[in-house]
N, C-alpha and C positions, 0 to 999 in steps of 0.2 A: 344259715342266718339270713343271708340275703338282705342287705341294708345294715341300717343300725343295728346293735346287739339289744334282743329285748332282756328283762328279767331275768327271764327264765334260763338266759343263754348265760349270764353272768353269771346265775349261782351255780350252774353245770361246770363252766370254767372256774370257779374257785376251787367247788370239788377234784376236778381232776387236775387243780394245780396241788393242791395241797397231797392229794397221794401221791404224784411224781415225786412231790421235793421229798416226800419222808425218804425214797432211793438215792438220793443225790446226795451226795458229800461237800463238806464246807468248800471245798473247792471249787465249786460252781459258784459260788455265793456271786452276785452283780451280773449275772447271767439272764440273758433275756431268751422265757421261753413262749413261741407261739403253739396257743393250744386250738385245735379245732378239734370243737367242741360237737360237732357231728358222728367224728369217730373214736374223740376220748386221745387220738395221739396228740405229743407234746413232740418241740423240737427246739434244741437252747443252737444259742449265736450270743458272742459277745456285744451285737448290737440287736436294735430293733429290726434292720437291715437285713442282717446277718441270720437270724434267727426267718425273718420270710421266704428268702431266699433258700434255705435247708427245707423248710416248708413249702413253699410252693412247687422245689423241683418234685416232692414227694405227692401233691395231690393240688396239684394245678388248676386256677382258677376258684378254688376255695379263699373262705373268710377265716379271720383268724383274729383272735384275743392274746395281747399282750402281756406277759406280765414279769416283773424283776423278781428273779430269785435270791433267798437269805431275808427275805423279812419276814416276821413275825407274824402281817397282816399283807394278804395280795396287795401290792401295788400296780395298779393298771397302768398300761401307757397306752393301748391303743386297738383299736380293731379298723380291719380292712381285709 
């Protein structure tokens, strides 16, 4: 990504939000997952925090898109 998330990185990241959640069960629901949308992996944390943290010890120095799991429609919270 490098910077801001363009376009094109967002609709990448909804795609592979949306196939991860069809595997996830109601019990993740409020679950924050970061997606790096580079390599298509996800990584849930009950926080925004929490979810970097699982993420970046796995690919270090990477950008990463936010998103709440259990809605209907992605809700973003954040890239970094």
């Amino acid at each position: 990504m490098g910077g801001e998330p363009t376009k094109q990185d967002w609709v990448k990241a909804e795609k592979i939000f949306r196939r991860a959640c069809e595997s996830l069960g109601p019990e993740q629901d409020g679950r924050i997952m970061a997606i790096d949308v580079l390599t298509g992996e996800t990584f849930l944390g009950d926080t925004e925090r929490d979810a970097y943290a699982v993420a970046s010890r796995t690919r270090p120095g990477r950008e990463f898109i936010f998103m709440r799991v259990g809605r209907d429609v992605p809700h973003f919270i954040g890239a970094f």
